[in-house]
N, CA, C and O atoms as a GROMACS GRO file, in nm:
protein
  368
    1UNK      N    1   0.085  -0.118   0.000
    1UNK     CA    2   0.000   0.000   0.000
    1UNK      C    3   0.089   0.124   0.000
    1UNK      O    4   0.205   0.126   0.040
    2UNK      N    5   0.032   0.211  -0.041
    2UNK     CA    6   0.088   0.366  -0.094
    2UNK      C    7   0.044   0.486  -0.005
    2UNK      O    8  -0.063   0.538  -0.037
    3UNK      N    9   0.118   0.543   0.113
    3UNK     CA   10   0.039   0.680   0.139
    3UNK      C   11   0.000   0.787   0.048
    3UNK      O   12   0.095   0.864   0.036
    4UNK      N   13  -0.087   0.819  -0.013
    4UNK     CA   14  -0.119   0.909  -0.150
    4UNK      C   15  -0.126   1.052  -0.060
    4UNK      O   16  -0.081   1.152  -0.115
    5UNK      N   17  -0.177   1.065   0.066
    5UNK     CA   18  -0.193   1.157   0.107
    5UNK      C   19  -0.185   1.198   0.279
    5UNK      O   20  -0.272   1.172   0.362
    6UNK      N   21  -0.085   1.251   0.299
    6UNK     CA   22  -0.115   1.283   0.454
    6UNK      C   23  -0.204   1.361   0.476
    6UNK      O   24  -0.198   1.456   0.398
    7UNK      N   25  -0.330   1.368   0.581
    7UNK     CA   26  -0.408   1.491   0.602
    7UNK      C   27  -0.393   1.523   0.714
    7UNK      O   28  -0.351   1.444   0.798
    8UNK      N   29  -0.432   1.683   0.747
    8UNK     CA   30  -0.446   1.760   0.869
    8UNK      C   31  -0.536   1.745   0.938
    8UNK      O   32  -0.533   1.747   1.061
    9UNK      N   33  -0.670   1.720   0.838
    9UNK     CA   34  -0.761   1.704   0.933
    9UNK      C   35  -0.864   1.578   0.899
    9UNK      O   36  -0.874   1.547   0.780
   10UNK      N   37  -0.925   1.517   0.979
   10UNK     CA   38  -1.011   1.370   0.901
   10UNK      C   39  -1.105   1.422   0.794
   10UNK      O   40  -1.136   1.342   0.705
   11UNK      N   41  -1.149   1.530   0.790
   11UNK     CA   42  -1.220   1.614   0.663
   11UNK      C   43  -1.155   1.637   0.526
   11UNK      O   44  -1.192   1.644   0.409
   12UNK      N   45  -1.039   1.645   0.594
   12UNK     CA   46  -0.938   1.662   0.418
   12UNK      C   47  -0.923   1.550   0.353
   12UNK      O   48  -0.934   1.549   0.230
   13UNK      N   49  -0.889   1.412   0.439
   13UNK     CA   50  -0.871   1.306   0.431
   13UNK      C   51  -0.980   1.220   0.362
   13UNK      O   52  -0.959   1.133   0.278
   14UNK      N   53  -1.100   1.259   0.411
   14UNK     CA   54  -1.190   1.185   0.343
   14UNK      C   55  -1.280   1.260   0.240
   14UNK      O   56  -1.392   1.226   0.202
   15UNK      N   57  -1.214   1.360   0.207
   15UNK     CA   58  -1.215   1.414   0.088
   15UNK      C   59  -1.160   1.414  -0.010
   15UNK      O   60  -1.202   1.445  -0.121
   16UNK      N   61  -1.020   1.369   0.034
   16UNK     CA   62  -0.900   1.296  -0.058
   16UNK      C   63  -0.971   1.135  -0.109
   16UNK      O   64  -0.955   1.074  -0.214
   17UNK      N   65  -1.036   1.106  -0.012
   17UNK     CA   66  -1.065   0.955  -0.004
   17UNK      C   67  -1.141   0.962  -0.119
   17UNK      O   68  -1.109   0.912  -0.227
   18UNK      N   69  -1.245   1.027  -0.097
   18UNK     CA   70  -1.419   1.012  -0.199
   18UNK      C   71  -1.374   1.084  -0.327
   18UNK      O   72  -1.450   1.065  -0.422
   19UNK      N   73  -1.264   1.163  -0.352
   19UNK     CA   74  -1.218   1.214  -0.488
   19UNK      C   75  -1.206   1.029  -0.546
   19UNK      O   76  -1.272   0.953  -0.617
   20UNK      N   77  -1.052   1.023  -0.450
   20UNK     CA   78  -1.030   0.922  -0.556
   20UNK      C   79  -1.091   0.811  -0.578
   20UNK      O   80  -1.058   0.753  -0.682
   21UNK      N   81  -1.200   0.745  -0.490
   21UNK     CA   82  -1.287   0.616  -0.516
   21UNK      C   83  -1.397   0.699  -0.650
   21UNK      O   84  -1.457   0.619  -0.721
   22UNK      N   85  -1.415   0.817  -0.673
   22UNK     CA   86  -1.520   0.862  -0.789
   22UNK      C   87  -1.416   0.841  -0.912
   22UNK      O   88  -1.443   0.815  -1.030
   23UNK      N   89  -1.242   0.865  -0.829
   23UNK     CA   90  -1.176   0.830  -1.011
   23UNK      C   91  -1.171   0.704  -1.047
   23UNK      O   92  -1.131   0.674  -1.159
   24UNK      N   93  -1.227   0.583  -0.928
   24UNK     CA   94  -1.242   0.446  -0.932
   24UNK      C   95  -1.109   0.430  -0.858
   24UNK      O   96  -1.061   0.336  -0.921
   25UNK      N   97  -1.034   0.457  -0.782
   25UNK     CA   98  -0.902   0.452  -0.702
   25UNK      C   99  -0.946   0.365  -0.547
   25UNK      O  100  -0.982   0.425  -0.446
   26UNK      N  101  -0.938   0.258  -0.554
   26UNK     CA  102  -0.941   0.237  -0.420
   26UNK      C  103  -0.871   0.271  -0.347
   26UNK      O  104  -0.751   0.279  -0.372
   27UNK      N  105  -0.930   0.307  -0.223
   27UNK     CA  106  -0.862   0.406  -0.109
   27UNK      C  107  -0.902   0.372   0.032
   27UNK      O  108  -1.006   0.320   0.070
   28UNK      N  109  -0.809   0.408   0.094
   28UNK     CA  110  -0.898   0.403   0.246
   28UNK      C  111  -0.825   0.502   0.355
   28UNK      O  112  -0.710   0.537   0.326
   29UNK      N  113  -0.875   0.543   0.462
   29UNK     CA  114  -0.878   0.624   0.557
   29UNK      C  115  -0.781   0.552   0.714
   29UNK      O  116  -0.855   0.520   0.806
   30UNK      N  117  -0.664   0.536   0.731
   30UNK     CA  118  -0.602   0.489   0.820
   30UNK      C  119  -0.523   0.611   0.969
   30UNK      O  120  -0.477   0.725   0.960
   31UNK      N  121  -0.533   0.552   1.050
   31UNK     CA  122  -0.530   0.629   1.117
   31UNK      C  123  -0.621   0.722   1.200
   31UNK      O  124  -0.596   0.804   1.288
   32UNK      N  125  -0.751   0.676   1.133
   32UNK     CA  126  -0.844   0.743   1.176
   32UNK      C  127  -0.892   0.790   1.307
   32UNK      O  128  -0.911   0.908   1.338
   33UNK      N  129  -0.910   0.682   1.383
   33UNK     CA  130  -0.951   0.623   1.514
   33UNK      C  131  -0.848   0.650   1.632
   33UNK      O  132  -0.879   0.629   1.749
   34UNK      N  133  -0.718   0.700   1.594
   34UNK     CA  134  -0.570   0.757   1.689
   34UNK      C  135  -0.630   0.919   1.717
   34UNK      O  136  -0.606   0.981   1.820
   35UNK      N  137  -0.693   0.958   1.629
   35UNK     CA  138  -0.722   1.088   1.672
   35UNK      C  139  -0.773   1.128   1.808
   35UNK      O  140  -0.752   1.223   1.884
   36UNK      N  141  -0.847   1.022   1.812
   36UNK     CA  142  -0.968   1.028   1.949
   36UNK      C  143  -0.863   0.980   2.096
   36UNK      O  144  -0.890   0.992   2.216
   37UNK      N  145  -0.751   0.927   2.036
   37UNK     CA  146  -0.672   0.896   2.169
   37UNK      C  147  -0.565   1.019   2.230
   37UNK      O  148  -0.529   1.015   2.348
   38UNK      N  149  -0.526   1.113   2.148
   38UNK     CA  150  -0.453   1.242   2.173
   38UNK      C  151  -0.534   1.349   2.245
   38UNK      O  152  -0.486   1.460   2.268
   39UNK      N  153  -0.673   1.308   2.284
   39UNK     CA  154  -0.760   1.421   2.315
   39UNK      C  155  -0.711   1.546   2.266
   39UNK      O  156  -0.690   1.556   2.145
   40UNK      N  157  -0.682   1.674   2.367
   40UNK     CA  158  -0.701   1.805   2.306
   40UNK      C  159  -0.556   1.817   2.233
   40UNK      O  160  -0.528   1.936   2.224
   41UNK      N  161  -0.465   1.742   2.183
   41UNK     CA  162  -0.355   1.779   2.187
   41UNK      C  163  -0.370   1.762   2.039
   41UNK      O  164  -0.435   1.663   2.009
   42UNK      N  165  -0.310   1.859   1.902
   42UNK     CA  166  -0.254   1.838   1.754
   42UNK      C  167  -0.298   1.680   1.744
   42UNK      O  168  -0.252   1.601   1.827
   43UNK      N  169  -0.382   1.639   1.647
   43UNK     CA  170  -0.344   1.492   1.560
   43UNK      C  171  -0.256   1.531   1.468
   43UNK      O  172  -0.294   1.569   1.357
   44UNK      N  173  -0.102   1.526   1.510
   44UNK     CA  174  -0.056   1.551   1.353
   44UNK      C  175  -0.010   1.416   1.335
   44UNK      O  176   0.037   1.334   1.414
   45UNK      N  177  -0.042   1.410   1.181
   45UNK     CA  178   0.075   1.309   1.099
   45UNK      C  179   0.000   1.159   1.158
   45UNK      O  180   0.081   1.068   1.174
   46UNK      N  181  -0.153   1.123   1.194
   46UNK     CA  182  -0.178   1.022   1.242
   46UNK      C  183  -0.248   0.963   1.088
   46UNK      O  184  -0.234   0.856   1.027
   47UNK      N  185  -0.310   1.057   1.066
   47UNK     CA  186  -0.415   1.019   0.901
   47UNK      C  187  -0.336   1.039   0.816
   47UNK      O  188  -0.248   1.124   0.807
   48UNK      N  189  -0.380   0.927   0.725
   48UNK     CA  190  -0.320   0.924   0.616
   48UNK      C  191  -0.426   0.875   0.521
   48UNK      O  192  -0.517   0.819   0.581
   49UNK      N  193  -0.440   0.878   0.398
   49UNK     CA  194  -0.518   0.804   0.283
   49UNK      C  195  -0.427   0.719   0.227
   49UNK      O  196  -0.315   0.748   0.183
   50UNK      N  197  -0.496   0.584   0.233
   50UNK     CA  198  -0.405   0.493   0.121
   50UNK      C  199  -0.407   0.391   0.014
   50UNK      O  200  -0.496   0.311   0.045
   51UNK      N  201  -0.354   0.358  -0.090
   51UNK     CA  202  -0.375   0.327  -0.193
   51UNK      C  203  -0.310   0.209  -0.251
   51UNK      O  204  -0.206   0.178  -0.194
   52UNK      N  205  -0.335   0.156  -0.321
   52UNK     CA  206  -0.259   0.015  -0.395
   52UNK      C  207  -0.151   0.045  -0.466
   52UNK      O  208  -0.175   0.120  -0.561
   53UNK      N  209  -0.039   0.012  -0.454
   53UNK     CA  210   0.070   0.012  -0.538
   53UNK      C  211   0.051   0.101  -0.687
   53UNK      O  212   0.089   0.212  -0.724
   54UNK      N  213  -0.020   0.002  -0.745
   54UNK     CA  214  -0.056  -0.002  -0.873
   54UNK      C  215  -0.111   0.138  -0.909
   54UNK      O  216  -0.072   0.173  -1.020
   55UNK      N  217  -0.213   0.254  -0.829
   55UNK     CA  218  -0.298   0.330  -0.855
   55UNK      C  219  -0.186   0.428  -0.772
   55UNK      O  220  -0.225   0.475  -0.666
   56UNK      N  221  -0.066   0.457  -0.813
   56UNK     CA  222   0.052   0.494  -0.713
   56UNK      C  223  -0.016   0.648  -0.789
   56UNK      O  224  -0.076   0.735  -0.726
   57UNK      N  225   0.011   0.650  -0.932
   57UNK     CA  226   0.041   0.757  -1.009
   57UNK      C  227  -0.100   0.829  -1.016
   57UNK      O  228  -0.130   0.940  -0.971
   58UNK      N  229  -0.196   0.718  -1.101
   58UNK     CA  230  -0.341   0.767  -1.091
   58UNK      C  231  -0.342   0.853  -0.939
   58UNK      O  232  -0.382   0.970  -0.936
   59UNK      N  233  -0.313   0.811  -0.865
   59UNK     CA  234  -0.399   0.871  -0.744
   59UNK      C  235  -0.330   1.005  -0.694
   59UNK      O  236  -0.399   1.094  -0.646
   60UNK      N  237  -0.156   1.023  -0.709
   60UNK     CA  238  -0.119   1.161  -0.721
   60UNK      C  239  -0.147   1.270  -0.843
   60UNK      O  240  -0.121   1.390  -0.839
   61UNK      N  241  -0.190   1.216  -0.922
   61UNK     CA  242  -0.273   1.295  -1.000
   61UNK      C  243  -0.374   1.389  -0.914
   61UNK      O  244  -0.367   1.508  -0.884
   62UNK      N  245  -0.484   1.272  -0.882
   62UNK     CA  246  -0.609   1.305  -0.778
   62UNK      C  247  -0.584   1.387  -0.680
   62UNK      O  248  -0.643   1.495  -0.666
   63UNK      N  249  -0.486   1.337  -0.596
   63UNK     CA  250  -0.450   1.435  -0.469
   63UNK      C  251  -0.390   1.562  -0.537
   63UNK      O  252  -0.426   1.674  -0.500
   64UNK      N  253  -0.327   1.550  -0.605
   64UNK     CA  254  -0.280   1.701  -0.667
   64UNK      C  255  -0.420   1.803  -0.663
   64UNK      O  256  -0.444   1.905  -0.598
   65UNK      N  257  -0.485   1.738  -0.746
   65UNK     CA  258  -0.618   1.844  -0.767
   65UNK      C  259  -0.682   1.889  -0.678
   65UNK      O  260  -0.699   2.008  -0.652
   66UNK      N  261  -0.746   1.743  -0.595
   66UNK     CA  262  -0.786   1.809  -0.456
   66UNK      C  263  -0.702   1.912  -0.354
   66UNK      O  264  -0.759   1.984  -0.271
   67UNK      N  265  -0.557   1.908  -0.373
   67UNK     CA  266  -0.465   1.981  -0.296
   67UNK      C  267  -0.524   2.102  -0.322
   67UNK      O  268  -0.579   2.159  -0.228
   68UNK      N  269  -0.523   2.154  -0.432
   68UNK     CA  270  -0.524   2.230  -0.550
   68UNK      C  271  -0.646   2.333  -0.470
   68UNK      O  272  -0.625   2.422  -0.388
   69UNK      N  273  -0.753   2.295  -0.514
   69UNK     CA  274  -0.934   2.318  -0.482
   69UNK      C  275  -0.938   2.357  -0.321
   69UNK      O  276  -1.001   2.454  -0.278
   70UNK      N  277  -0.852   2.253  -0.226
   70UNK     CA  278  -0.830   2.327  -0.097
   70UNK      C  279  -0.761   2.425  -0.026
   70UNK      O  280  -0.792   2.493   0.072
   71UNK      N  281  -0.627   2.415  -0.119
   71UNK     CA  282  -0.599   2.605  -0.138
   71UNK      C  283  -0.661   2.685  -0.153
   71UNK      O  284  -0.676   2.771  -0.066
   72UNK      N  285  -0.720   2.686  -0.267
   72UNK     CA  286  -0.818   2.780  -0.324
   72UNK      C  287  -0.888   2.831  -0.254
   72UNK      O  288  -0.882   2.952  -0.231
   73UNK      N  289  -1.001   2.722  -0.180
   73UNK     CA  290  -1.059   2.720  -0.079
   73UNK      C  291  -1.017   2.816   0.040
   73UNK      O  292  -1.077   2.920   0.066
   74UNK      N  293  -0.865   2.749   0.132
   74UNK     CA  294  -0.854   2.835   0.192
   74UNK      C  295  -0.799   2.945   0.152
   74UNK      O  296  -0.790   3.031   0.240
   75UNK      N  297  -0.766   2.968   0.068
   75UNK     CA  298  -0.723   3.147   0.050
   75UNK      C  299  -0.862   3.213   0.060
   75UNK      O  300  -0.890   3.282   0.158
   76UNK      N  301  -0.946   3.192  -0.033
   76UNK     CA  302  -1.057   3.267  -0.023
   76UNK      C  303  -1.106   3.322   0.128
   76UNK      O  304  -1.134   3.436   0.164
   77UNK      N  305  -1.106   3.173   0.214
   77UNK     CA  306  -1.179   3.192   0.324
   77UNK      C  307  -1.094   3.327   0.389
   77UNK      O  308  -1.156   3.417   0.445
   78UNK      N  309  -0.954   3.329   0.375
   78UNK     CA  310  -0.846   3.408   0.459
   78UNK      C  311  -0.854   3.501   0.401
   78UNK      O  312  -0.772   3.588   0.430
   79UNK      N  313  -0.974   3.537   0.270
   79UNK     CA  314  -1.008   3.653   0.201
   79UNK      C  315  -1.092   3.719   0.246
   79UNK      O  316  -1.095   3.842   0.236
   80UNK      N  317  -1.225   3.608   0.340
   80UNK     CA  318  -1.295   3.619   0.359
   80UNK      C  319  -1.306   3.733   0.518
   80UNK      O  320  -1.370   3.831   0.556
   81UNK      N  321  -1.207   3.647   0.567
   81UNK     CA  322  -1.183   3.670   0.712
   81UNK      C  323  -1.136   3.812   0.734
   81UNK      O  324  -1.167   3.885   0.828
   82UNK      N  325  -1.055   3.841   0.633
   82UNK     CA  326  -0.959   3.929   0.631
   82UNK      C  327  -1.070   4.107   0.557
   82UNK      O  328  -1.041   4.224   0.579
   83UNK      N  329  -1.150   4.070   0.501
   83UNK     CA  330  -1.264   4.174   0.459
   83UNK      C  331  -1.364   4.222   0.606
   83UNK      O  332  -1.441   4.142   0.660
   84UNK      N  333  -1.342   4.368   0.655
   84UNK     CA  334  -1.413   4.376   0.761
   84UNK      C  335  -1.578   4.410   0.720
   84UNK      O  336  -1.668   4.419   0.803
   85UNK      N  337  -1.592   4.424   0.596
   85UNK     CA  338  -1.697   4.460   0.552
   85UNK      C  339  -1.743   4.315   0.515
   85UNK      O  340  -1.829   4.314   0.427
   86UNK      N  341  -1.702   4.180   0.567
   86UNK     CA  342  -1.759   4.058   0.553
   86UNK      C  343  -1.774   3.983   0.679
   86UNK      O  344  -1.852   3.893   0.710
   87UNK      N  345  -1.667   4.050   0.751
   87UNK     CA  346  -1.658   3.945   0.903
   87UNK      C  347  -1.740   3.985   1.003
   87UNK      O  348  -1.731   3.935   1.115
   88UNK      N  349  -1.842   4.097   0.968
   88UNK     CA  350  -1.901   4.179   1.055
   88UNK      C  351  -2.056   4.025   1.075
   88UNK      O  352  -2.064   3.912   1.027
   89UNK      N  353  -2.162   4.119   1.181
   89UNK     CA  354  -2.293   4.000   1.206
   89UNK      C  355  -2.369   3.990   1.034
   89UNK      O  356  -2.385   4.097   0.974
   90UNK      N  357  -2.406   3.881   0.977
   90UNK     CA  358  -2.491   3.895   0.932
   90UNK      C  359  -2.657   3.949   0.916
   90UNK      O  360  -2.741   3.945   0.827
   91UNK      N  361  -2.650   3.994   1.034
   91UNK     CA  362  -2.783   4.053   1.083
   91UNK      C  363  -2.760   4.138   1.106
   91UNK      O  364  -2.690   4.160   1.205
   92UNK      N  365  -2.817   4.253   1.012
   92UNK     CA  366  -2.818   4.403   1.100
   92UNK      C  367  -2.913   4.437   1.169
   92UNK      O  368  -2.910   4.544   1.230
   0.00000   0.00000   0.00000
C-alpha cells in the first residue's frame, strides 16, 4: 500500500478519499480512530489516505487536484476573514 496523502484534518482526508474512489481509485482512511486517543492535543501526521501500489500515479494525479481546490478554498476563506466589511454579524 501507498500513502497518496497525509491529512491535517479527518475532513481533508476523506475528501482525498471520496475524490479518488469517484476516479475508481481504491482508497482508504487509516489512522483514523488515533485521533480520538490524543484528546485536546494536535493529531498531527496520524491520518493518512491509502492506496494500492498499482494506482501509485493515478492517485497523485487526484490528490494534486484536490490539494489544489483546498488552497483555493482556503485562500478565499483568509479573504474572507480578512474583509471587515464581511466578518461583521450577518444581521443588521
Amino acid at each position: 500500500m501507498h500513502i497518496a496523502y497525509r491529512a491535517e484534518t479527518l475532513i481533508d482526508a476523506h475528501l482525498v478519499k471520496d475524490a479518488l474512489e469517484r476516479a475508481e481509485i481504491p482508497a482508504f482512511v487509516t489512522g483514523e480512530y488515533l485521533t480520538g486517543g490524543v484528546g485536546q492535543l494536535p493529531a498531527m501526521d496520524y491520518v493518512a489516505v491509502m492506496v494500492p501500489e498499482a494506482a501509485r500515479e493515478a492517485a497523485d494525479r487526484v490528490v494534486a487536484e484536490v490539494e489544489r481546490a483546498l488552497a483555493e478554498s482556503r485562500a478565499a476563506s483568509a479573504d474572507w476573514d480578512a474583509d471587515p466589511g464581511l466578518s461583521g454579524p450577518l444581521i443588521a
